[in-house]
C-alpha positions in Angstrom: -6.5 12.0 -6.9 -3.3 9.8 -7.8 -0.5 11.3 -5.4 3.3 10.5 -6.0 5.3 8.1 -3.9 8.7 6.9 -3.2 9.6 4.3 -6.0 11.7 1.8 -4.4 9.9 1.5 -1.3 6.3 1.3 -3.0 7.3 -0.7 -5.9 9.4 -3.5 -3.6 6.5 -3.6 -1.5 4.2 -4.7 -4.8 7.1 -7.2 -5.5 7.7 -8.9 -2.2 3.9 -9.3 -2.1 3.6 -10.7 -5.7 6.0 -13.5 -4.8 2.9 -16.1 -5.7 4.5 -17.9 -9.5 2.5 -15.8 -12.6 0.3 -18.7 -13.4 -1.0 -18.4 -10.0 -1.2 -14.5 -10.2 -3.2 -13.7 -13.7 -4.4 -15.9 -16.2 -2.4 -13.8 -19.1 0.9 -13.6 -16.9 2.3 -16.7 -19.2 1.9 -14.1 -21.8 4.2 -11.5 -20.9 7.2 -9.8 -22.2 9.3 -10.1 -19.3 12.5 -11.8 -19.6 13.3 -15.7 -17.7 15.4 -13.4 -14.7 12.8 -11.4 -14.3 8.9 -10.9 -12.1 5.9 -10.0 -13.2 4.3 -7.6 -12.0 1.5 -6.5 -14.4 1.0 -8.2 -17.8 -2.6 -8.0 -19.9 -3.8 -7.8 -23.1 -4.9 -5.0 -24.8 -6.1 -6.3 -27.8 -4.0 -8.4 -30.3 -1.1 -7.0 -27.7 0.8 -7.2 -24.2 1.4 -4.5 -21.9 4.0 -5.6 -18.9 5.5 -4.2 -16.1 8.7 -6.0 -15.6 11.2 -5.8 -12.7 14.4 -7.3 -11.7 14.0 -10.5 -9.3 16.2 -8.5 -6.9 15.3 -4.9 -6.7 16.7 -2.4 -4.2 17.3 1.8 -3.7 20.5 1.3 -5.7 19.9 -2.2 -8.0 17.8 -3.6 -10.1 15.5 -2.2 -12.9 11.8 -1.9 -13.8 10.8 -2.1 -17.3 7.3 -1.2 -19.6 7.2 -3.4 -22.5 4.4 -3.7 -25.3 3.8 -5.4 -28.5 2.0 -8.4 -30.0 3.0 -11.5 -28.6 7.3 -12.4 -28.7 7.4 -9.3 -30.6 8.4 -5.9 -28.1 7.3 -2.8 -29.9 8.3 -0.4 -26.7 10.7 -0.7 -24.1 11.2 1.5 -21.5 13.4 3.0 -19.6 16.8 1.9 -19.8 18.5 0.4 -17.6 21.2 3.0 -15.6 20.2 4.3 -12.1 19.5 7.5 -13.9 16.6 6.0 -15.9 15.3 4.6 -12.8 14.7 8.4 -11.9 11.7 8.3 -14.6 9.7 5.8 -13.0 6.7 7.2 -10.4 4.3 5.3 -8.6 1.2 7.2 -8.0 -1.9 6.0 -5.8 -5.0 7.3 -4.4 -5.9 6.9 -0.9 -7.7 3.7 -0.2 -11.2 4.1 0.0 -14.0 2.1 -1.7 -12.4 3.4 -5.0 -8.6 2.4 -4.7 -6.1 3.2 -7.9 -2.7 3.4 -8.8 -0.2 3.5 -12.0 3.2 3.5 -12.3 3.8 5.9 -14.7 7.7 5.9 -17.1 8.6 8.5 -19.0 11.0 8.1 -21.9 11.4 9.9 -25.4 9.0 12.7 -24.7 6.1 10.3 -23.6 4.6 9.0 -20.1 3.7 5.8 -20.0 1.2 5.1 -17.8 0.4 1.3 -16.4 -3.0 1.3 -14.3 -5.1 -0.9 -11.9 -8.1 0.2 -10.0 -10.9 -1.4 -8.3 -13.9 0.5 -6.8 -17.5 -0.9 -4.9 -19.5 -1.6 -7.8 -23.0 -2.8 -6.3 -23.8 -3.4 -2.1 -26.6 -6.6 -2.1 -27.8 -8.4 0.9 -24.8 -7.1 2.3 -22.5 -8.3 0.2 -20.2 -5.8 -2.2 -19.5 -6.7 -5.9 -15.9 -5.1 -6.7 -15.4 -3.7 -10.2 -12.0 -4.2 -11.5 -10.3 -2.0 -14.5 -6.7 -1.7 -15.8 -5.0 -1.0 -18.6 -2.4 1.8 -20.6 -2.7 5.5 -21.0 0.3 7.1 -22.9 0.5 11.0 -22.6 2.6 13.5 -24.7 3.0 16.1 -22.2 -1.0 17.0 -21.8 -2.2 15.7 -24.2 -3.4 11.8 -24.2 -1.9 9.6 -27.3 -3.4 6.1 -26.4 -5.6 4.8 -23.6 -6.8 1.3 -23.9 -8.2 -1.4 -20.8 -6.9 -4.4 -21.0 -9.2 -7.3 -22.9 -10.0 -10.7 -21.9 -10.0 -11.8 -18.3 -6.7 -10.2 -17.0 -6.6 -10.7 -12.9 -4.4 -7.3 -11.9 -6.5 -7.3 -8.3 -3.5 -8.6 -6.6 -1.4 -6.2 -8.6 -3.6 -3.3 -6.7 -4.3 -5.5 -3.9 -0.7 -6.0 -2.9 0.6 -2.3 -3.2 -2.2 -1.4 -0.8 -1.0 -4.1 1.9 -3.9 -6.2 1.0 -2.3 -9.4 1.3 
């Protein structure tokens, strides 16, 4: 079960350990919708388009922003939330405990919806000893209940360290 955490200090934790450049980071990172001042923090493809999780290069309790952004390549369809303190109030971080099946999403909700970006990894086979780790990640976009788009991302989008680094990892 995903349980709800403080923002600032979960999200800058993700950030400060993401510091590695985006070509280092994930494979699809130089396609990304965020803007020249800002990090990466998630970007993949989901078919023919990019979801990212964008954030301010300096992010604190009281500055900076975080913004979802999807659409087909230089072209943002969605872009959310603004950019006021107040919009900041939309954004939750939610995680599992760790465990052999670790998850979390940072969920934005704007206009009704709840965007949800996500990044799990769980044991996937024990042999001689050694485990195999199966990694998934992707969007799921929710109107209240009921679930209006969930897709995994495509291609060969590295989001372990994404996961990885929220839990302390590296």
């Amino acid at each position: 079960m995903l349980k709800p955490i403080h923002l600032c200090c979960a999200l800058v934790s993700v950030l400060v350990a993401s510091s590695a450049s985006a070509a280092d980071r994930n494979p699809v990172a130089s396609r990304s919708h965020c803007e020249p001042g800002e990090q990466i923090v998630f970007s993949c493809l989901i078919g023919q388009k990019i979801a990212s999780l964008c954030a301010s290069k300096r992010l604190t309790p009281t500055e900076g922003h975080v913004q979802y952004r999807y659409g087909p390549p230089g072209k943002v369809e969605i872009d959310v939330p603004g950019r006021s303190q107040a919009d900041r109030a939309r954004i939750k971080v939610l995680r599992s405990p760790p465990s052999s099946a670790n998850a979390m999403a940072v969920g934005i909700e704007s206009g009704g919806f709840t965007y949800h970006v996500f990044s799990s990894e769980s044991v996937g086979s024990v042999s001689d000893g050694m485990r195999s780790w199966v990694y998934d990640s992707g969007v799921e976009v929710h109107k209240g209940q009921r679930t209006v788009f969930s897709k995994h991302c495509t291609g060969q989008p590295n989001d372990a360290r994404f996961l990885a680094s929220f839990f302390g990892v590296i």
